[in-house]
KOLFIKOL-180934 format. One record per residue (C-alpha): residue in three letters; y, z, x; residue number from 1. Coordinates in steps of 0.02 Angstrom, whole numbers. Layout:
! residues N
   res       c2       c3       c1     n
   ALA        Y        Z        X   NUM
...
! end
This chain:
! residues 574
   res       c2       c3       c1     n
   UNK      -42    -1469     1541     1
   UNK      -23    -1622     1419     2
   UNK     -173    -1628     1315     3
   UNK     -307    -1754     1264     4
   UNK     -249    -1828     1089     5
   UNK     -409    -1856      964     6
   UNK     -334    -1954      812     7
   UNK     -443    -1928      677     8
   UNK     -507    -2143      616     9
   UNK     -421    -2189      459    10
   UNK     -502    -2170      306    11
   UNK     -638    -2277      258    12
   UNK     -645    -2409      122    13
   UNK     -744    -2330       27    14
   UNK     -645    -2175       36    15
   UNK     -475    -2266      -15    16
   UNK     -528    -2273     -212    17
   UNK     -571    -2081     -193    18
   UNK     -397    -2021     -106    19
   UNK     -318    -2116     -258    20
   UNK     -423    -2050     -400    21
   UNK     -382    -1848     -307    22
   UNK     -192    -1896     -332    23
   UNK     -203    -1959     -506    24
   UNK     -323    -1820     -543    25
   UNK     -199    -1649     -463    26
   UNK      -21    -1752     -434    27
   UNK      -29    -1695     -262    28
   UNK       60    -1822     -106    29
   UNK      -93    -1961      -25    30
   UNK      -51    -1863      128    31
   UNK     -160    -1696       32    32
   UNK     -282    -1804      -32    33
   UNK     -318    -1880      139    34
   UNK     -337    -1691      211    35
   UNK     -458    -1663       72    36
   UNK     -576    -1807       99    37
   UNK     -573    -1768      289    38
   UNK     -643    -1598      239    39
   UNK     -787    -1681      141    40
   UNK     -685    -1652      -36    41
   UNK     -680    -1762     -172    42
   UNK     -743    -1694     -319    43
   UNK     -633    -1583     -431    44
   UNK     -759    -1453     -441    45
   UNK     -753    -1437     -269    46
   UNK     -595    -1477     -228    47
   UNK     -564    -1322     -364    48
   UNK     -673    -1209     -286    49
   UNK     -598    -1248     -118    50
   UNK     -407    -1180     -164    51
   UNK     -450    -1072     -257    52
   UNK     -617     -996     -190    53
   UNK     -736     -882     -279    54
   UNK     -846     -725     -259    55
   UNK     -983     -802     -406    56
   UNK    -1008     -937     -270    57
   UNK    -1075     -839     -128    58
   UNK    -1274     -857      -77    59
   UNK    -1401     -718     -132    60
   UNK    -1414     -605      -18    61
   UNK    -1603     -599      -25    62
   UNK    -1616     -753       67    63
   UNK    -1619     -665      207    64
   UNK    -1795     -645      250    65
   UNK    -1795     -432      294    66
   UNK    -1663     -407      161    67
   UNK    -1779     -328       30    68
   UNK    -1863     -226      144    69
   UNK    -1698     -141      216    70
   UNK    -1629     -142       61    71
   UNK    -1769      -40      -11    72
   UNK    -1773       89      136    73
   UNK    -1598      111      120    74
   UNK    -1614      149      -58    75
   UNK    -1779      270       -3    76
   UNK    -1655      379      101    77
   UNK    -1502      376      -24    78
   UNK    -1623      448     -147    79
   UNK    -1717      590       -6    80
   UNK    -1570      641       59    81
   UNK    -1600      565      233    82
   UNK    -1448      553      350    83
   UNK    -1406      367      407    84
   UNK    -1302      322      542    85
   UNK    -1213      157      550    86
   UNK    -1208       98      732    87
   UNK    -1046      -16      778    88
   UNK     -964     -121      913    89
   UNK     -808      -76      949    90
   UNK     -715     -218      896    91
   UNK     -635     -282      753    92
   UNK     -788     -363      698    93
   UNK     -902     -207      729    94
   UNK     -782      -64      656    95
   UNK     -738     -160      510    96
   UNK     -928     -162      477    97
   UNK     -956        7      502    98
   UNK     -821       74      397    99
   UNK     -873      -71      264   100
   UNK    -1069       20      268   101
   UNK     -966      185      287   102
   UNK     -894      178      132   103
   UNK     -983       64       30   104
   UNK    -1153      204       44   105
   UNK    -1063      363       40   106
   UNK    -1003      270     -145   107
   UNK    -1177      274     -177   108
   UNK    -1192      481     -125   109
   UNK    -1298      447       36   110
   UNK    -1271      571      167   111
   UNK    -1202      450      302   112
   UNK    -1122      465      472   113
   UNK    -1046      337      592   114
   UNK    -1048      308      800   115
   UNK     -969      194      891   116
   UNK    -1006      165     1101   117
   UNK     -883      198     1224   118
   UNK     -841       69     1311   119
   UNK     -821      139     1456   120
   UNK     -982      266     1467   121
   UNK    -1106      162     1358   122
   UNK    -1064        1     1386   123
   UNK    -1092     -124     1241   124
   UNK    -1225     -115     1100   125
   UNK    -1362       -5     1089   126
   UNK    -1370      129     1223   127
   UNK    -1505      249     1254   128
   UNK    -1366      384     1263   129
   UNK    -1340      344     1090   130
   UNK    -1478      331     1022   131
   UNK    -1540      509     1112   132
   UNK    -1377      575     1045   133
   UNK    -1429      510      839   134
   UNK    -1575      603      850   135
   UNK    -1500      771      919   136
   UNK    -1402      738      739   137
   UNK    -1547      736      624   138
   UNK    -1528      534      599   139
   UNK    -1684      477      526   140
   UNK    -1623      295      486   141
   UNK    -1503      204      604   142
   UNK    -1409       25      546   143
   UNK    -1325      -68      670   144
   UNK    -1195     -189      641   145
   UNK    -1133     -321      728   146
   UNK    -1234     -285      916   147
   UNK    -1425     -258      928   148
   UNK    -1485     -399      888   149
   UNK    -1569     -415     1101   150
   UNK    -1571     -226     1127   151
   UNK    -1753     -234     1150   152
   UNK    -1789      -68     1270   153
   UNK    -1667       32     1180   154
   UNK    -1766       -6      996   155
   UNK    -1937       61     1083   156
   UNK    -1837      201     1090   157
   UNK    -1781      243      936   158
   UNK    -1956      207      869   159
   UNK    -2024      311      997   160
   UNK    -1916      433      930   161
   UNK    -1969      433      756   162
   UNK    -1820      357      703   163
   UNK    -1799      188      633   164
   UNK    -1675       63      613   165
   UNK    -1630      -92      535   166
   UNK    -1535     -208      638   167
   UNK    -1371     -335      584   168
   UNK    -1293     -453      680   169
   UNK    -1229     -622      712   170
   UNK    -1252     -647      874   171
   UNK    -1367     -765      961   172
   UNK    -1548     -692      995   173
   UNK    -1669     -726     1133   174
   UNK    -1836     -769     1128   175
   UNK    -1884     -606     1120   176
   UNK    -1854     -501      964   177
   UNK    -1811     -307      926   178
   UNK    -1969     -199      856   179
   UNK    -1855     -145      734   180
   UNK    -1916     -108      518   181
   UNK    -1803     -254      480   182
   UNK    -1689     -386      547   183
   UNK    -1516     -456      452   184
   UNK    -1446     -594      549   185
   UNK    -1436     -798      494   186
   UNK    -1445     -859      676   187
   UNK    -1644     -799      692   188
   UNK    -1754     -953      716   189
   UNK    -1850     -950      557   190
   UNK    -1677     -894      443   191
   UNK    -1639     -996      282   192
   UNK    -1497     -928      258   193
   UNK    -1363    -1044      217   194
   UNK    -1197    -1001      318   195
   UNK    -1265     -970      481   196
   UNK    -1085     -917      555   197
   UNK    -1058     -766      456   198
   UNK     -984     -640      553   199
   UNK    -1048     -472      601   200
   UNK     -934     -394      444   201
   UNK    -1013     -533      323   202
   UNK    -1200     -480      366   203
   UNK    -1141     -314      339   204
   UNK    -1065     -338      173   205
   UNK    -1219     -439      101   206
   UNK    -1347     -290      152   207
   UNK    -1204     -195       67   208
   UNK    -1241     -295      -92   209
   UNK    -1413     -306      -89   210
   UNK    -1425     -116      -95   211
   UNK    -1304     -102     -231   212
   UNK    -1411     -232     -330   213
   UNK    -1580     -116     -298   214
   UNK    -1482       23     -342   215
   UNK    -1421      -54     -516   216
   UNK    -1228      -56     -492   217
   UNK    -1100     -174     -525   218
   UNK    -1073     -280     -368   219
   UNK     -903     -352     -428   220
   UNK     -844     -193     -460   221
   UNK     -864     -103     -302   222
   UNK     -927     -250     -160   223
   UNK     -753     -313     -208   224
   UNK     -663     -157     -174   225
   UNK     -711     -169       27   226
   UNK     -652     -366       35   227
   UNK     -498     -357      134   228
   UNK     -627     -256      271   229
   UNK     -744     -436      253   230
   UNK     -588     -538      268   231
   UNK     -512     -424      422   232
   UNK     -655     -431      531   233
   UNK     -721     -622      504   234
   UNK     -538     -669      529   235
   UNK     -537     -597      699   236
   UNK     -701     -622      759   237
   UNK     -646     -807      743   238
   UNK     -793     -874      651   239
   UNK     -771    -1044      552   240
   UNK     -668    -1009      394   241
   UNK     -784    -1108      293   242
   UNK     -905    -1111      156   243
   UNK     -937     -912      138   244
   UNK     -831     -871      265   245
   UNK     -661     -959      181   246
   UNK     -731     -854       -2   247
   UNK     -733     -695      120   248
   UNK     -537     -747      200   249
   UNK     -470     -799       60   250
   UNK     -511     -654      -78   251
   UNK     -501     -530       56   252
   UNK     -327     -589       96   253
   UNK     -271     -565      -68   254
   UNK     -327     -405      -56   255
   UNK     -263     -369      119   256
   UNK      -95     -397       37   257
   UNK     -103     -280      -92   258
   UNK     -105     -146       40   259
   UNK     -249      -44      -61   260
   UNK     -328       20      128   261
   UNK     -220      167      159   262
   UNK     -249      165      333   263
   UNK     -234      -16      363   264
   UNK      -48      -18      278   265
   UNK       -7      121      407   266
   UNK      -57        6      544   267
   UNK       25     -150      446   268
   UNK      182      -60      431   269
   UNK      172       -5      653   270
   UNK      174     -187      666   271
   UNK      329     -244      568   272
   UNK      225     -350      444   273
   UNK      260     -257      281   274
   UNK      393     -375      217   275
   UNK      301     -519      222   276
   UNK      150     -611      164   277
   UNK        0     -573      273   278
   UNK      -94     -728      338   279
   UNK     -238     -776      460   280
   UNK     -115     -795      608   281
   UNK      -41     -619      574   282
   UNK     -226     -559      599   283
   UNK     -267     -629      757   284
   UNK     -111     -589      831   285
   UNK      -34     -439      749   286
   UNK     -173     -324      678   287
   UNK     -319     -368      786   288
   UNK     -250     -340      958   289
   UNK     -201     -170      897   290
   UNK     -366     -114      824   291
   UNK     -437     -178      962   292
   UNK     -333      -82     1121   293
   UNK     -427       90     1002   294
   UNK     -600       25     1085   295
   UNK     -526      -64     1240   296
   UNK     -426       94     1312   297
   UNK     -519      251     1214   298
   UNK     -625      257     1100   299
   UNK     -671      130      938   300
   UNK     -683      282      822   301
   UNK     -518      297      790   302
   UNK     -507      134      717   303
   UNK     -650      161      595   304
   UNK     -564      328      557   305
   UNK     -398      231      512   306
   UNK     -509      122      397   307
   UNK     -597      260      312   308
   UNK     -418      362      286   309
   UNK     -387      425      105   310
   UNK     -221      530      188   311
   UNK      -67      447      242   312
   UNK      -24      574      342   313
   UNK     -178      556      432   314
   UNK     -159      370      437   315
   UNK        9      344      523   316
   UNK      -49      472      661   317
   UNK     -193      347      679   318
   UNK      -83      221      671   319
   UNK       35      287      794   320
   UNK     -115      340      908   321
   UNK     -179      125      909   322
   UNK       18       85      912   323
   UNK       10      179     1096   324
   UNK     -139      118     1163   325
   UNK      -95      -51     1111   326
   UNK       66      -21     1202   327
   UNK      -49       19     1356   328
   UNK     -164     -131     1349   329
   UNK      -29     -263     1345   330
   UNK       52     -178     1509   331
   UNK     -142     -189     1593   332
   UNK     -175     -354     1516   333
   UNK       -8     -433     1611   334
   UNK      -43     -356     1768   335
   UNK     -230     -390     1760   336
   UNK     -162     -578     1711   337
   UNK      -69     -582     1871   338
   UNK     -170     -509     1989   339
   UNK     -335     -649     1946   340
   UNK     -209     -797     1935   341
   UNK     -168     -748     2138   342
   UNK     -348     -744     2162   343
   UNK     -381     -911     2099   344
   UNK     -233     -996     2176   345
   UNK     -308     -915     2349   346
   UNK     -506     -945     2311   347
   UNK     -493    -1115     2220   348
   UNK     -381    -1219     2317   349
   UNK     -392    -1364     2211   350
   UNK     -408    -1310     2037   351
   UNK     -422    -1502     1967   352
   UNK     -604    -1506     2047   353
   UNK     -655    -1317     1984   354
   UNK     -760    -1305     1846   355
   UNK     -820    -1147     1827   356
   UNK     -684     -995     1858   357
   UNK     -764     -829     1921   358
   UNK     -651     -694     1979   359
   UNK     -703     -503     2021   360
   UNK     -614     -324     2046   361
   UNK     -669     -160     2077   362
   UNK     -476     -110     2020   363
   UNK     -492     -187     1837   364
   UNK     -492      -93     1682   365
   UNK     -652     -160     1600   366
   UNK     -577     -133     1426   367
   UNK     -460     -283     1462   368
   UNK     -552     -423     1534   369
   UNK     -591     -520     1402   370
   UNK     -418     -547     1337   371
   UNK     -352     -596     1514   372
   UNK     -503     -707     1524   373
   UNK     -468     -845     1385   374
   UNK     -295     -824     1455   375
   UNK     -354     -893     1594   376
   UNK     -447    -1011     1497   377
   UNK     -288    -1063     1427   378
   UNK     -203    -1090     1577   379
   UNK     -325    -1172     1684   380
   UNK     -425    -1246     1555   381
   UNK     -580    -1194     1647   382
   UNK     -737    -1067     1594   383
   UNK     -694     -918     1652   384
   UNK     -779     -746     1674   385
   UNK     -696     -591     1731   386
   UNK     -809     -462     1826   387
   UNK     -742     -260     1852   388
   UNK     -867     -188     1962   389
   UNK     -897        3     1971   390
   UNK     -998       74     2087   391
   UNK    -1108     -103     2117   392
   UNK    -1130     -149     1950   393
   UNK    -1018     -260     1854   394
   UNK     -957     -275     1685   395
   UNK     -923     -445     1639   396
   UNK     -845     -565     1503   397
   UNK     -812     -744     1480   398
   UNK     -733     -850     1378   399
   UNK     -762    -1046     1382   400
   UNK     -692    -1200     1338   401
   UNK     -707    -1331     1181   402
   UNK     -875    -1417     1175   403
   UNK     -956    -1305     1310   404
   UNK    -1092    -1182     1277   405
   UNK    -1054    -1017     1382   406
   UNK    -1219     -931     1309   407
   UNK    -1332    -1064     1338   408
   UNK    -1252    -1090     1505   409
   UNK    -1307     -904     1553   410
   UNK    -1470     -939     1464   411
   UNK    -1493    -1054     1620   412
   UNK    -1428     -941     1763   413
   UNK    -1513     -772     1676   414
   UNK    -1604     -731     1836   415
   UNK    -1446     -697     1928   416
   UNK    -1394     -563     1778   417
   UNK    -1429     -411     1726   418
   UNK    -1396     -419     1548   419
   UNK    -1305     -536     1441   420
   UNK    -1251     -607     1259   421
   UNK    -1136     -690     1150   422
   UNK    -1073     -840     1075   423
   UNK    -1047    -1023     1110   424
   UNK     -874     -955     1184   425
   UNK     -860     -792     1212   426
   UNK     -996     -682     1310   427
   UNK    -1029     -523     1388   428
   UNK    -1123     -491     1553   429
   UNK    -1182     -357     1670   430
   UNK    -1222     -400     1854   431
   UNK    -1243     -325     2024   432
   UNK    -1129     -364     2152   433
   UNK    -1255     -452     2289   434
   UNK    -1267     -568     2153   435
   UNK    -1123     -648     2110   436
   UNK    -1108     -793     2229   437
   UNK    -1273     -829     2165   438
   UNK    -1216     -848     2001   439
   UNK    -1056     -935     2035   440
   UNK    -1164    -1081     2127   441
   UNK    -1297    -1074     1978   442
   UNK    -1155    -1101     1873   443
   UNK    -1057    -1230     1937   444
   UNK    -1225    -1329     1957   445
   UNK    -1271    -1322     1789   446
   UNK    -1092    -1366     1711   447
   UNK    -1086    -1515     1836   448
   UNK    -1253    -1568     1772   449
   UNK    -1183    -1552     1596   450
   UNK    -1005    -1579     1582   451
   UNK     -897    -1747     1589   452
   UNK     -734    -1768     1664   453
   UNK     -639    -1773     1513   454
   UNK     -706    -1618     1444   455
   UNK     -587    -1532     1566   456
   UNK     -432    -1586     1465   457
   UNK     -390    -1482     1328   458
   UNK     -405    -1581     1152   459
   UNK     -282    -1597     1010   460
   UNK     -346    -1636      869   461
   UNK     -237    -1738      756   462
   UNK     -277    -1784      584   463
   UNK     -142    -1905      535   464
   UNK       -6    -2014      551   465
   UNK      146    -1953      466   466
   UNK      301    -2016      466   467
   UNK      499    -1877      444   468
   UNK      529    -1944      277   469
   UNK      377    -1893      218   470
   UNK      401    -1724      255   471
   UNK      478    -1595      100   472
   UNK      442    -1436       27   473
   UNK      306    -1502      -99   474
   UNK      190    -1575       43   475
   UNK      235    -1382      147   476
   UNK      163    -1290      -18   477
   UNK       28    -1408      -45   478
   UNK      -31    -1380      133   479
   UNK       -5    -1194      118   480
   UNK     -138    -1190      -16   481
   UNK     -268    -1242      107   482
   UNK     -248    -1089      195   483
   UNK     -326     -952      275   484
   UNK     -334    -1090      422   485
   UNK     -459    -1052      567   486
   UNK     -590    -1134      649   487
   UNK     -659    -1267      530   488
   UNK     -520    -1273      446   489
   UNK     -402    -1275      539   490
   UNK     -192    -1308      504   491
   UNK     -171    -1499      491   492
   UNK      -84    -1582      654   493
   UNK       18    -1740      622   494
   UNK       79    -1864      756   495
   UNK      250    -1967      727   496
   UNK      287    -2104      846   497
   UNK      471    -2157      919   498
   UNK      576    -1987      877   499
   UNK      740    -1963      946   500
   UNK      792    -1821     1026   501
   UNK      961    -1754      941   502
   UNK     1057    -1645     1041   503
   UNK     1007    -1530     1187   504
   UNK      848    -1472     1197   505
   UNK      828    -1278     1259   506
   UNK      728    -1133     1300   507
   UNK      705     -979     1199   508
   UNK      600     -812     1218   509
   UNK      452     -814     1354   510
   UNK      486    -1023     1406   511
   UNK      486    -1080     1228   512
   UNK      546    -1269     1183   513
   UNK      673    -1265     1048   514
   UNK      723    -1479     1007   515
   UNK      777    -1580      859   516
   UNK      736    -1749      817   517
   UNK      767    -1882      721   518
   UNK      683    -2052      658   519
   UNK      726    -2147      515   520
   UNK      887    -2064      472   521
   UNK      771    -1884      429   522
   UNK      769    -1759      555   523
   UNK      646    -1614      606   524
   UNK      681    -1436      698   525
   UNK      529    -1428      830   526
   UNK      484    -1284      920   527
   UNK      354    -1292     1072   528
   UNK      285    -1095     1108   529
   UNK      250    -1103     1277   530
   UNK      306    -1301     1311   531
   UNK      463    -1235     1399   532
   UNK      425    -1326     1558   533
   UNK      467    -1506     1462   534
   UNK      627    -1455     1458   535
   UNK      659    -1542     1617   536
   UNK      616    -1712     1566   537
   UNK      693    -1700     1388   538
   UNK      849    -1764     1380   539
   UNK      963    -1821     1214   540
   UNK      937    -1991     1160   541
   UNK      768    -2002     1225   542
   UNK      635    -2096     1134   543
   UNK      469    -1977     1129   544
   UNK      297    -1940     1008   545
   UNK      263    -1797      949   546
   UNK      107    -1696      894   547
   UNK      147    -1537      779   548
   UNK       92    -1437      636   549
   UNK      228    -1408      477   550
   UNK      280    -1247      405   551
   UNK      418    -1137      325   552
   UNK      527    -1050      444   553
   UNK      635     -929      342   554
   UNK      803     -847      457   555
   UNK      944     -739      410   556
   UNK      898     -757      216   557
   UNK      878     -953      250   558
   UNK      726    -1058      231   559
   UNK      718    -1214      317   560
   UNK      549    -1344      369   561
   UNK      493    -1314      525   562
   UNK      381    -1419      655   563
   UNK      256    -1332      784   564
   UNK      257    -1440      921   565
   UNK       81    -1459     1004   566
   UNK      118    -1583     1137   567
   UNK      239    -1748     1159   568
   UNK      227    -1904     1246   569
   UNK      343    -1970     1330   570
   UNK      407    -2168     1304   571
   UNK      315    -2255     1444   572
   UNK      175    -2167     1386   573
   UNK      179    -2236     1206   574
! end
């Protein structure tokens, strides 16, 4: 599917004199400085701050409105011996924050205790199993992270109880808030918090910091020590790598790659990454996936476990334990992958005048269907929401597409649902069975009402022109420093016009596009993951433009400059 090119407007007038004085001022190519000013950087201060990001620059933690209070009650049961349980999703995002509370408190000498949900038996967030299951264990305080910020019923409970608990979380609330003694979470209506897209790890580590500020210890010394936790989960939980988020990424990272998490290294060395210098993509798509399949196919405790590890024997039978079930999911998630695409080719029969993609099993493995869904998101570019019903009741989760709102689309269509929550593009969902159709019509009636024809293209995002002879190893390491990429930041895409194709172009791997081309006497290795069916219309000598990213491809001891391809068009279309 050729995508729908947005070329970023050259630079303004008034931003020419600035790009010139950011070259004369760090001797960098007008191709960096251009990046920078897109990103709203001019001054040196913050052009400073931005490569090389600092911990002194993150926001107060008090700023959050209930932060004092939980903060203080936290302290209150360190100091009577009361035993608090951290309550966690079960993934990335969620066990990274429990074992970041985890560890982080017990430091401090309170007598603290983890849970995670099953999946499978409690279903996500708060459950009333749970929370019946706390109190059997003498929990006096509960803190969730990451997941209660709508678990209205199940807080009654825990007061009820005699228990109380002091909710964090990122997610979007409803209208309707939690009883609960306090509230951590910069999305609430009234927050002033300034980064609103922290991630569920990030709200975590600042109620981490405001209790080691009550308690009178050194936050440098020992908030640091849990960073490459922070940087793990707001990595994966895809959150925009800005502001407080890129501080989080990018000293975490450095962390990260000192391999100081014994567990974590066991699980970095399972998947083959231990010669080389971690980065963001290696998170999403290496470690993630695995600590993931621990909540997807058993149970999310083993991953905390791993991150808690002092033993390294104990961690590499962790390890090995995630390595299997990660084995596992990627078998379910294919077959799971094939089985909906047949279903859609059979229910939609024109998938150009779908909008809204809603597929169901009772044969599904409910720990999978998120992953499958924004595969199917990338292959039809549609919504999508995968449903696996058990016994009448299904567990659902969608993922959407750019510039569409999934949660405020299910805001509209909540009387067709059980339960539901998420993000702008990724969302959970329970729902009875004599209800779907219901909320497949609901839903394609709002997105018509809402959504423009174009919208249904995929976008590509391109930031600049450049041309092949502007390409060398000092513009690759001057765009490396602007890494961890990620949403809001993410890896510059560059468009050159009227390339020739050198050679043959062929396939490699699972229908990937290896070509060369050349323009202006330079040439430029490309290689197109998942652009194998171009290869048709590709021939040598042909005149095409190309859309790609730049980085350093090393092979056989050999390092070489090498071009992602993103999409090409072809000559008639230039």
């Amino acid at each position: 599917m050729q995508k729908r090119w947005k070329i970023a407007d050259a630079l303004a007038e008034s931003d020419i004199e600035a790009q010139k004085q950011i070259v004369e001022n760090f001797h960098c190519p007008d191709m960096i400085a251009e990046m920078l000013i897109r990103r709203g950087l001019k001054t040196e201060r913050e052009i400073n701050l931005f490569f090389k990001p600092e911990l002194d620059c993150i926001h107060d933690p008090f700023l959050f409105k209930d932060m004092e209070k939980a903060a203080l009650r936290i302290v209150q049961a360190i100091e009577n011996n009361e035993l608090i349980t951290i309550y966690g999703d079960y993934d990335v995002d969620g066990t990274t924050s429990t074992a970041l509370l985890y560890l982080g408190l017990k430091k401090m000498n309170a007598q603290i205790d983890y849970y995670i949900p099953h999946r499978m038996i409690d279903g996500y967030g708060l459950s009333i199993s749970g929370v019946d299951l706390l109190k059997e264990n003498g929990t006096s305080l509960i803190i969730s992270v990451d997941c209660g910020i709508n678990s209205i019923s199940e807080v009654d409970s825990i007061n009820e109880l005699g228990m109380e608990i002091i909710i964090t979380d990122h997610h979007n609330p409803k209208e309707q808030l939690p009883n609960a003694l306090a509230i951590i979470n910069p999305k609430l209506p009234d927050s002033i918090y300034p980064c609103q897209e922290l991630a569920g790890v990030g709200v975590a580590y600042k109620l981490l910091m405001a209790v080691y500020i009550k308690l009178g210890v050194d936050t440098h010394e020992l908030c640091n020590k849990y960073l490459d936790l922070v940087a793990l989960g707001t990595i994966a939980d895809i959150v925009p790598l800005v502001g407080e988020n890129r501080i989080f990424a990018a000293i975490g990272m450095d962390r990260l790659c000192k391999r100081q998490n014994i567990g974590l290294n066991a699980l970095i060395s399972l998947a083959g990454l231990t010669e080389k210098t971690l980065n963001a993509g290696d998170i999403v798509f290496g470690i993630a996936p695995r600590i993931n399949a621990a909540g997807r196919m058993g149970t999310a405790l083993t991953a905390v476990e791993l991150m808690v590890s002092n033993d390294e024997t104990e961690s590499r039978e962790l390890a090995q334990q995630i390595e299997q079930q990660n084995s596992l999911r990627q078998q379910i998630d294919q077959r799971t992958f094939n089985e909906a695409c047949q279903i859609i080719e059979e229910k939609y029969k024109n998938i150009e005048e779908t909008l809204f993609i809603v597929v169901s099993s009772d044969e599904w493995h409910p720990g999978v269907i998120g992953i499958v869904a924004s595969k199917l998101v990338e292959k039809y570019y549609r919504p999508a929401v995968m449903i696996s019903f058990k016994d009448g009741i299904g567990s659902g989760s969608g993922r959407s597409i750019a510039d569409f709102d999934l949660f405020d689309a299910l805001s509209h269509v909540q009387d067709s649902l059980d339960t539901f929550g998420g993000h702008k593009y990724a969302a959970g969902l329970s729902i009875y069975a004599e209800y779907i159709d219901t909320f497949e019509n609901q839903i394609t009636k709002y997105m018509k009402s809402v959504i423009s024809p174009e919208l249904l293209v995929p976008p590509l995002k391109i930031d600049s022109k450049l041309e092949l002879y502007e390409i060398n190893e000092n513009l690759l390491e001057w765009l490396n420093r602007f890494a961890p990429f990620g949403p809001g930041n993410m890896k510059p895409v560059f468009f050159t016009s009227l390339v020739t194709i050198v050679g043959y172009p062929y396939c490699v791997g699972k229908n990937h596009l290896k070509l060369k081309v050349m323009k202006d006497g330079c040439e430029l290795d490309l290689i197109g993951f998942n652009l194998g069916d171009y290869l048709p219309f590709l021939k040598k000598g042909k005149m095409i433009e190309i859309a790609y990213s730049l980085e350093f491809n090393t092979w056989q001891g050999r390092t070489s400059i090498q071009g992602k391809l993103k999409d090409l068009h072809f000559e008639k279309d230039i």
